[in-house]
GULUMVEX-679557 format. One record per residue: chain; x negated, y, z negated of N, C-alpha, C, O, CB in turn. Coordinates in pm, 1 decimal, always signed. Glycine has a CB too. Layout:
<marvos>
[marvo 'A', [X, Y, Z], [X, Y, Z], [X, Y, Z], [X, Y, Z], [X, Y, Z]];
...
</marvos>
This chain:
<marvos>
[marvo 'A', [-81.7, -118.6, +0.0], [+0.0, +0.0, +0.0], [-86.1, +125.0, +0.0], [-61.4, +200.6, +94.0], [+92.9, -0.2, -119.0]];
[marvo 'A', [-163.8, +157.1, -68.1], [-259.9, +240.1, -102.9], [-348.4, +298.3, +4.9], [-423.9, +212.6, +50.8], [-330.6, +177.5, -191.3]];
[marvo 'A', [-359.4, +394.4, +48.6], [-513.3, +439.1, +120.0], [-512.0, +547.1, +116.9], [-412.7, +616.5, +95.3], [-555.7, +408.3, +259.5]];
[marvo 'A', [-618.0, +583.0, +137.2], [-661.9, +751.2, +170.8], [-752.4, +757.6, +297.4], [-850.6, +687.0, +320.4], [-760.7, +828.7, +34.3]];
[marvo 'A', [-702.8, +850.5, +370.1], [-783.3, +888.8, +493.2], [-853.6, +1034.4, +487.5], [-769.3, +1123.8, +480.6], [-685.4, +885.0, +618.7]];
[marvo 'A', [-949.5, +1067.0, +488.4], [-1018.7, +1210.5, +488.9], [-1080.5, +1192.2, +588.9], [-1126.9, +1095.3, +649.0], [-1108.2, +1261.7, +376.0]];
[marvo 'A', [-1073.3, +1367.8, +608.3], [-1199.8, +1404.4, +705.0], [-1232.6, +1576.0, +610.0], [-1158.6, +1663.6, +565.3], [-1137.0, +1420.9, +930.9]];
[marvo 'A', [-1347.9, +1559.7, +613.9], [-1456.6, +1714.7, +585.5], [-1534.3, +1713.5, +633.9], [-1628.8, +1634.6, +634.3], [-1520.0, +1759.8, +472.2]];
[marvo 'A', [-1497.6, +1873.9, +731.8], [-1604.3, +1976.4, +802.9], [-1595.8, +2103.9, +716.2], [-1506.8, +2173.8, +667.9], [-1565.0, +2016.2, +974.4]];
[marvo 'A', [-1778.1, +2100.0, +720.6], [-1844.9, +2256.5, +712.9], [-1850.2, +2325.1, +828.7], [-1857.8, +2273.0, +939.9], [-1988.7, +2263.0, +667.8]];
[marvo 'A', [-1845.9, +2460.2, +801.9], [-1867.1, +2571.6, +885.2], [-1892.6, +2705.1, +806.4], [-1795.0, +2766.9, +764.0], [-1749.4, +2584.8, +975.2]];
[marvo 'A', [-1975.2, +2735.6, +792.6], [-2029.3, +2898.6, +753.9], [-2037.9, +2844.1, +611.3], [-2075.6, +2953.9, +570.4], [-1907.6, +3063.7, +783.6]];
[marvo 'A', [-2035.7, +2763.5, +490.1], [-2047.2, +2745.7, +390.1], [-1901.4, +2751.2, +320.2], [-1877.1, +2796.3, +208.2], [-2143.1, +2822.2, +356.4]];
[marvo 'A', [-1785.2, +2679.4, +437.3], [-1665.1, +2608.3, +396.2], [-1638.0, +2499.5, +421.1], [-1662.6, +2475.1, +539.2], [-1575.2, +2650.6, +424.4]];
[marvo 'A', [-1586.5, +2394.2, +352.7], [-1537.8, +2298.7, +351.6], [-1433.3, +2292.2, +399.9], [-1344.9, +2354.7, +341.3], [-1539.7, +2262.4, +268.4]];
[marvo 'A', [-1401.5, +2228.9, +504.1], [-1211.4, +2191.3, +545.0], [-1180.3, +2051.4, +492.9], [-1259.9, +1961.6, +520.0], [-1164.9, +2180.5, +744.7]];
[marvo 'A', [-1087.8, +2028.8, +431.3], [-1072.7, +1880.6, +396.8], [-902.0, +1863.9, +427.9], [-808.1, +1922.5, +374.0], [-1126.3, +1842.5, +214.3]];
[marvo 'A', [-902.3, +1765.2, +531.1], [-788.7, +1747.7, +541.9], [-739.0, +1573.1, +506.6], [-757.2, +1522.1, +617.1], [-765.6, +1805.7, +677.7]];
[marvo 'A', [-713.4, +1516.4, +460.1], [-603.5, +1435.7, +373.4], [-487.6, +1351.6, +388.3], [-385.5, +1405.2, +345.2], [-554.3, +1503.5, +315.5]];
[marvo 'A', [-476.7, +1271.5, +421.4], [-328.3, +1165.2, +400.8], [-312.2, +1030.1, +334.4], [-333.2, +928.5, +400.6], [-277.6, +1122.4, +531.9]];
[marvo 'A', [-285.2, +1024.9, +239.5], [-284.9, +918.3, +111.8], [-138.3, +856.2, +136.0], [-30.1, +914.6, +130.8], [-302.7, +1000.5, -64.7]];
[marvo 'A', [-167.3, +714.2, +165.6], [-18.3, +638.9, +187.8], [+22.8, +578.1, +69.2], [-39.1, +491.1, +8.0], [-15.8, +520.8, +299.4]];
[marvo 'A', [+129.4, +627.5, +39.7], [+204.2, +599.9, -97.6], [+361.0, +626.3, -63.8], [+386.8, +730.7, -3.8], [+146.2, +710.1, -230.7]];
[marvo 'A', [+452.2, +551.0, -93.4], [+598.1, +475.5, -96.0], [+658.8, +670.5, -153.3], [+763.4, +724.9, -118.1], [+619.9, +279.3, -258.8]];
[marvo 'A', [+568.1, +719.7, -229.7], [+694.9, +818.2, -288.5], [+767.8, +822.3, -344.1], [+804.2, +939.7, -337.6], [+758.0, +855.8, -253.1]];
[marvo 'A', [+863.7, +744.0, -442.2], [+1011.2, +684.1, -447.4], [+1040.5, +783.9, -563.4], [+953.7, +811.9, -646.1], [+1035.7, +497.3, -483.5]];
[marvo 'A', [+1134.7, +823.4, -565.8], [+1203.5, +952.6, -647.0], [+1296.9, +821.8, -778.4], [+1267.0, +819.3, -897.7], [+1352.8, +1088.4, -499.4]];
[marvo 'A', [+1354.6, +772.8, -744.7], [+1365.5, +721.5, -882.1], [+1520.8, +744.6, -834.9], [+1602.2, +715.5, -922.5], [+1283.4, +807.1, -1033.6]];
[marvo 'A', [+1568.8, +786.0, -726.9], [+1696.7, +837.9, -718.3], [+1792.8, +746.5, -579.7], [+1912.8, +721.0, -570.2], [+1671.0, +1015.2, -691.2]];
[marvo 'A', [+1669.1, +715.1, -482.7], [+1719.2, +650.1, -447.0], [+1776.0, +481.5, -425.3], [+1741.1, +406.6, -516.6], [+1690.0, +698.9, -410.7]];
[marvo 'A', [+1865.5, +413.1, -305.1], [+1888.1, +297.5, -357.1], [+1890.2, +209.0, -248.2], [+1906.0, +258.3, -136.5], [+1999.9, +294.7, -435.2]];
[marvo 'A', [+1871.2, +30.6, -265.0], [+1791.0, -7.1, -186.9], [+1940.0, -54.0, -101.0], [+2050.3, -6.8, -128.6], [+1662.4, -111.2, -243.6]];
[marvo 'A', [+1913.3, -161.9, +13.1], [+2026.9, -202.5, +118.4], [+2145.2, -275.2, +9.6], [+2258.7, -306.8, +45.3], [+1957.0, -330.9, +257.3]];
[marvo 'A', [+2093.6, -291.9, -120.1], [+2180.3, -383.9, -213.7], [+2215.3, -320.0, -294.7], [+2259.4, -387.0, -388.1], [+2132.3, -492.6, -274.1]];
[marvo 'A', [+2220.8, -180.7, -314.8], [+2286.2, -101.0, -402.2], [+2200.1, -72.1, -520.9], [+2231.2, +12.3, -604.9], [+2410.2, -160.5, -438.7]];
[marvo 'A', [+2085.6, -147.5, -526.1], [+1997.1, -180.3, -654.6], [+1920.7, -11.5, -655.6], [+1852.3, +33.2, -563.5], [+1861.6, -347.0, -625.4]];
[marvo 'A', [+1946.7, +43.9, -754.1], [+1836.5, +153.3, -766.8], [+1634.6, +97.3, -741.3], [+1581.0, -6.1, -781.2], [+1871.1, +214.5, -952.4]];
[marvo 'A', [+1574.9, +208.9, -666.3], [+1451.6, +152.9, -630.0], [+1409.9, +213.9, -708.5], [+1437.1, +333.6, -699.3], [+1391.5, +153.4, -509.5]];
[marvo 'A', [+1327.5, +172.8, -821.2], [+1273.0, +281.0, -924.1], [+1167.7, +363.3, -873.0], [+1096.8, +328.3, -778.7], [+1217.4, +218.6, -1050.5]];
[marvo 'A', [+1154.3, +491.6, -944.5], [+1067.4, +595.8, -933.1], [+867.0, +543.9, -909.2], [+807.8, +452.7, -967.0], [+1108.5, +684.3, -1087.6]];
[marvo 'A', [+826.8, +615.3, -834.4], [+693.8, +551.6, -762.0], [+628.3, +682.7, -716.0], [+630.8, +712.8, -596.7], [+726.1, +436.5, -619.8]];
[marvo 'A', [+565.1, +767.3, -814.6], [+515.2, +871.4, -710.8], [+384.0, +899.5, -713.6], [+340.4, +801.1, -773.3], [+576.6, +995.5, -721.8]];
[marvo 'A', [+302.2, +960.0, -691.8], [+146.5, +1013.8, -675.4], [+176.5, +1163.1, -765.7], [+232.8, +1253.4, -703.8], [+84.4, +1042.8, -472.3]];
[marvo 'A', [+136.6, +1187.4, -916.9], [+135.5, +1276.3, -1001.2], [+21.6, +1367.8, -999.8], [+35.3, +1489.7, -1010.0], [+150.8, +1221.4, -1108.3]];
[marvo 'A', [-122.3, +1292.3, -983.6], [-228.6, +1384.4, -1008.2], [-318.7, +1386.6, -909.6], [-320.6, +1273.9, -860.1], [-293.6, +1361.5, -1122.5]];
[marvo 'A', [-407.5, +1470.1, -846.4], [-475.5, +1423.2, -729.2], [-607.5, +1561.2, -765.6], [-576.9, +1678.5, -787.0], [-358.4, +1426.6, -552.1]];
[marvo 'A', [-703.7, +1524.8, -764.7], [-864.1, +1572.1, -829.4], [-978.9, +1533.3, -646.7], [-1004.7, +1433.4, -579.5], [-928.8, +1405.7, -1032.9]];
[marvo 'A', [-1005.7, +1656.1, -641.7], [-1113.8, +1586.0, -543.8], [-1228.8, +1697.4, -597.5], [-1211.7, +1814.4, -631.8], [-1071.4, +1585.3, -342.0]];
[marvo 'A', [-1372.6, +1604.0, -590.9], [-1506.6, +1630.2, -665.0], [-1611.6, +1618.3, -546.9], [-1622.1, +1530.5, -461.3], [-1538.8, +1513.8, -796.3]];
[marvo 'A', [-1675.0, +1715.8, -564.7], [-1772.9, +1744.2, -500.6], [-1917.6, +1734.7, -567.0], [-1978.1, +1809.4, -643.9], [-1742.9, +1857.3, -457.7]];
[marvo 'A', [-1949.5, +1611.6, -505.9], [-2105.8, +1559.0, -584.1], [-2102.9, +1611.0, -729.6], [-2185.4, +1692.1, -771.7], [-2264.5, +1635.0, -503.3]];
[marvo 'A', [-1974.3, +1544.5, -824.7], [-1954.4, +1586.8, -912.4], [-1878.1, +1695.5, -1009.2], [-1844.6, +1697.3, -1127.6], [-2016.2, +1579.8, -903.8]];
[marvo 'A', [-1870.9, +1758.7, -930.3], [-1764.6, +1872.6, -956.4], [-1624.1, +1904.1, -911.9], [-1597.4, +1925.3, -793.6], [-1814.5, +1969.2, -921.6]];
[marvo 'A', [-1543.9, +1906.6, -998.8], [-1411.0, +1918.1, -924.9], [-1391.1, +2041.9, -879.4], [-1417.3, +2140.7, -948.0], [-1296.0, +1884.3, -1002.0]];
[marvo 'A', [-1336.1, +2049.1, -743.3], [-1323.9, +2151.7, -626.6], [-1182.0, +2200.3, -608.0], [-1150.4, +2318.7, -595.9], [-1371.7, +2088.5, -489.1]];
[marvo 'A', [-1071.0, +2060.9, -606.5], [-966.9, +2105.2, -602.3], [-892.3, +2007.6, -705.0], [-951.8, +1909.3, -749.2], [-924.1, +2119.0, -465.9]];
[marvo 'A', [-738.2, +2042.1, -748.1], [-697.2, +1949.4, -861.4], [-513.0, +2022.1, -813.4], [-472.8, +2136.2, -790.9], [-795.5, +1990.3, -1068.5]];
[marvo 'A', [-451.4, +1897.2, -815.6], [-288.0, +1950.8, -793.8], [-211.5, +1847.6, -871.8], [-255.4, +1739.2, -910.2], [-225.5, +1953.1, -617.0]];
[marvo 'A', [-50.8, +1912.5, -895.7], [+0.5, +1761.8, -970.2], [+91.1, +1775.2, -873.7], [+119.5, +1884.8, -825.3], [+59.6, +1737.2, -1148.4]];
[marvo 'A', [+133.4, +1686.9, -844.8], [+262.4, +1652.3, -732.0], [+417.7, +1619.3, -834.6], [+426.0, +1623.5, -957.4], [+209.3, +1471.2, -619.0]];
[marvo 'A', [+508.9, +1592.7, -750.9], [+637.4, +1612.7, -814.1], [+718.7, +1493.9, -718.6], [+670.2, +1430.2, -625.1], [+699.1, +1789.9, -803.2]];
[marvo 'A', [+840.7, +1486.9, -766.7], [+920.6, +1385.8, -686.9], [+982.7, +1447.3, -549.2], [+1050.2, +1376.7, -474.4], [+1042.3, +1330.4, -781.2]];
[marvo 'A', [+964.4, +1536.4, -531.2], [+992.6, +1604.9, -439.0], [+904.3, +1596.7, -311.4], [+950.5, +1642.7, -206.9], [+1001.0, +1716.7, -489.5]];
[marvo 'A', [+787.0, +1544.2, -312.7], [+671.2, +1535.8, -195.0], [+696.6, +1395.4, -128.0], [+738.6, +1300.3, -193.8], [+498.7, +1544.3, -260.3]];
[marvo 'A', [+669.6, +1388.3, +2.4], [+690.2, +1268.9, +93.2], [+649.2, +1146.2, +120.9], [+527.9, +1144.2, +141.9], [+678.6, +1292.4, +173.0]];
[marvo 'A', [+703.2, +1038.3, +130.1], [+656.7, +952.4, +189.0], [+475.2, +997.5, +228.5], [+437.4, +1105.8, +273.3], [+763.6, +930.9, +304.1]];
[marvo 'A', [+397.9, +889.9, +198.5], [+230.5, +933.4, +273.2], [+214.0, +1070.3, +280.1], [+254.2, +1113.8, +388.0], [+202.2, +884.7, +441.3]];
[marvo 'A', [+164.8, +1164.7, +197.2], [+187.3, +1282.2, +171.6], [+76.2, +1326.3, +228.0], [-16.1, +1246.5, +211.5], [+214.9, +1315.9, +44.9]];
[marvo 'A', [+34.5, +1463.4, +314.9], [-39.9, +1523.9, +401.7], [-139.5, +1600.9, +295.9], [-68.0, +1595.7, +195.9], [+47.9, +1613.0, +506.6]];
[marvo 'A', [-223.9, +1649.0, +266.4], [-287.7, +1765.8, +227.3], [-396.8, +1774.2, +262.0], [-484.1, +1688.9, +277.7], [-290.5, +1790.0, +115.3]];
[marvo 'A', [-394.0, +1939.2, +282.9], [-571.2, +2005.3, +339.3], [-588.2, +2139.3, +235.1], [-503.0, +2225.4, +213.0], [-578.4, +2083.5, +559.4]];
[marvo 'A', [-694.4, +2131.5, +191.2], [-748.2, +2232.0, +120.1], [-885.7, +2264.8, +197.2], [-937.7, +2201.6, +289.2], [-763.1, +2190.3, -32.2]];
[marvo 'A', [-931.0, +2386.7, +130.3], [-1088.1, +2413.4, +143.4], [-1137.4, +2451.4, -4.6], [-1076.1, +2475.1, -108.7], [-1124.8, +2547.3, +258.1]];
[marvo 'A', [-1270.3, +2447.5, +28.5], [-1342.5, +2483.2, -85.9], [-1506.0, +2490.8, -45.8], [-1555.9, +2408.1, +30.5], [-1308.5, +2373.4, -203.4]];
[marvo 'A', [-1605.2, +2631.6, -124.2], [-1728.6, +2649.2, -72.7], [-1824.2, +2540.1, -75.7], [-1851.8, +2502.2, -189.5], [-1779.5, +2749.2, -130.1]];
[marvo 'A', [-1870.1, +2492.0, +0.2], [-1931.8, +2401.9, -4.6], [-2074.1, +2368.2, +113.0], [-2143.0, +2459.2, +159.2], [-1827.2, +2322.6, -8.2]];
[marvo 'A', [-2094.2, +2227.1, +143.2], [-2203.8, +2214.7, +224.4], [-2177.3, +2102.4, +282.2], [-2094.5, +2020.2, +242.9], [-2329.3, +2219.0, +165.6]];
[marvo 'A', [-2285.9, +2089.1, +432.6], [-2304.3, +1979.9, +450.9], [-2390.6, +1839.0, +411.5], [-2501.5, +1852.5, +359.8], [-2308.1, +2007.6, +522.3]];
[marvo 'A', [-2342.4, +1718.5, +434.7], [-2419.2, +1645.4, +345.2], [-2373.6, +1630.9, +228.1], [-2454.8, +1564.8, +163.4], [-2529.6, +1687.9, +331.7]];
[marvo 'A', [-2255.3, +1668.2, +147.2], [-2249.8, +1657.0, +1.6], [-2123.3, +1522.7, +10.6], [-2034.4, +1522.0, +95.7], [-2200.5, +1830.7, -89.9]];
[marvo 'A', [-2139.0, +1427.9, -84.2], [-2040.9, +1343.6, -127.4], [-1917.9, +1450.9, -190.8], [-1930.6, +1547.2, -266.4], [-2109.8, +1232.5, -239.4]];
[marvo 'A', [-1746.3, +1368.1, -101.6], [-1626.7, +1420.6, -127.2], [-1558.8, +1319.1, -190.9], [-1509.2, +1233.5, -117.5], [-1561.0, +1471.0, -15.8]];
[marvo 'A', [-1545.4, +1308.8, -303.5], [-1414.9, +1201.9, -353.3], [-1344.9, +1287.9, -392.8], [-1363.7, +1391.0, -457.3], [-1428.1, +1085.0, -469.3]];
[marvo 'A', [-1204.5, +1207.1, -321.2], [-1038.8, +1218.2, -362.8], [-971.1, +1115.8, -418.7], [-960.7, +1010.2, -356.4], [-952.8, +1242.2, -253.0]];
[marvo 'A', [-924.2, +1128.8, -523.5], [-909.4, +1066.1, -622.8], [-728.0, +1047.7, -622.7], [-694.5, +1118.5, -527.6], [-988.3, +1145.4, -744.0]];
[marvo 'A', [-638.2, +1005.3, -665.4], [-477.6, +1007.5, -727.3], [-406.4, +885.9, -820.7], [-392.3, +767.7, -789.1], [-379.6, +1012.9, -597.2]];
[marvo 'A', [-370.2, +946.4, -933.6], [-337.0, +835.0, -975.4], [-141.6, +899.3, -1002.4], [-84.4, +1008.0, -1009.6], [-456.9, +779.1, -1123.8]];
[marvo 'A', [-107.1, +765.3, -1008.3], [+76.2, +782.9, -991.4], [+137.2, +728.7, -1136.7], [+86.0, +696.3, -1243.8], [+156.9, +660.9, -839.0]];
[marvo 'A', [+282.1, +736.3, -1081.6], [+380.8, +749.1, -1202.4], [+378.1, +609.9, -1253.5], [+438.7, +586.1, -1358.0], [+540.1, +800.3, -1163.5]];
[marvo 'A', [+296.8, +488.6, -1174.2], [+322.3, +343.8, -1213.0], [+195.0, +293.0, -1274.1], [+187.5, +184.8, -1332.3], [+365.5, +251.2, -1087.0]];
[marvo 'A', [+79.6, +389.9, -1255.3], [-48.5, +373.2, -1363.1], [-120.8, +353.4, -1229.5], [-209.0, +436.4, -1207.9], [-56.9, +229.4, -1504.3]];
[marvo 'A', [-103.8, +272.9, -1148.5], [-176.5, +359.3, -994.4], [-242.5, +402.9, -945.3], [-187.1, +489.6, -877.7], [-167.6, +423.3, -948.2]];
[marvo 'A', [-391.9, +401.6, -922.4], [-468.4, +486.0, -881.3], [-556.9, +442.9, -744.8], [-568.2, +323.6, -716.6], [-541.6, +517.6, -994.5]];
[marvo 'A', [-601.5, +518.1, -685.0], [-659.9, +533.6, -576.9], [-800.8, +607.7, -580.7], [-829.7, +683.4, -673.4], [-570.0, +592.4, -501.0]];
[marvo 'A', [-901.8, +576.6, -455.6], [-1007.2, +651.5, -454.2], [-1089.6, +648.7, -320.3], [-1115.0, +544.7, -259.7], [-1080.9, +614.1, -563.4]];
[marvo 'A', [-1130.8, +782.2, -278.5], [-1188.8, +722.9, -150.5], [-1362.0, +861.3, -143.2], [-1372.2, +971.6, -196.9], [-1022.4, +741.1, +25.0]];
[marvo 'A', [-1461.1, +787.4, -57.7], [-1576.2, +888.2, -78.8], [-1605.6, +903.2, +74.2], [-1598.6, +813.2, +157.9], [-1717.5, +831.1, -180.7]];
[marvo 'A', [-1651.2, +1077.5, +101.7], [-1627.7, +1034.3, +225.6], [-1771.5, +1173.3, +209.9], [-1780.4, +1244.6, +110.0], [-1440.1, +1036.2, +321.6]];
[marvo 'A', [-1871.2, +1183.5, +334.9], [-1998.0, +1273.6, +373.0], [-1930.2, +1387.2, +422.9], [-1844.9, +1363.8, +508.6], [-2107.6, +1211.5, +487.2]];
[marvo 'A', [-1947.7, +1501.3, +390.3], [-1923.3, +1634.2, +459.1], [-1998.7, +1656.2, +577.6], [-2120.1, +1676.4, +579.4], [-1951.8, +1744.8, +372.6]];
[marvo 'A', [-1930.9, +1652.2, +667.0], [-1999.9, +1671.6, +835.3], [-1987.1, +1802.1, +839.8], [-2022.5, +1864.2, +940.0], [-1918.5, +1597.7, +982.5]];
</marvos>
């Protein structure tokens, strides 16, 4: 179920990091072909570190989508290790390390 896809490019001493982490989403609200409530399933915290340092940090809500998109920037370089990190409402976590091109 789980993945993360990144890509980070530098340019002038910015980082672009753009992002898509596949995760179900499930609000807790909706219900399955059998009437059965599908319980709640979401991606809460998401931290990405830069050769150690955290760069960016968000909490998500039940309100965000299916495989959820995100791009941030932050000052940075080329060559530096990017982990993006998320852990969810079911204990859940994910991790992926990727080289700044």
């Amino acid at each position: 179920m789980s993945g993360i896809r990144i890509k980070a490019r530098e340019r002038n001493g910015v980082v672009d990091v753009k992002t898509l982490m596949k995760h179900p989403m499930e609000t807790g609200l909706r219900k399955d072909k059998d009437g059965n409530k599908i319980p709640e399933h979401w991606i809460q915290d998401v931290v990405a570190e830069a050769n150690g340092k955290v760069v960016f940090s968000c909490a998500f809500n039940t309100s965000i989508s299916k495989d959820p998109y995100l791009s941030f920037a932050y000052a940075g370089k080329k060559g530096e290790t990017l982990t993006l990190s998320w852990k969810d409402s079911a204990g859940e976590s994910a991790s992926k390390d990727v080289t700044v091109g």
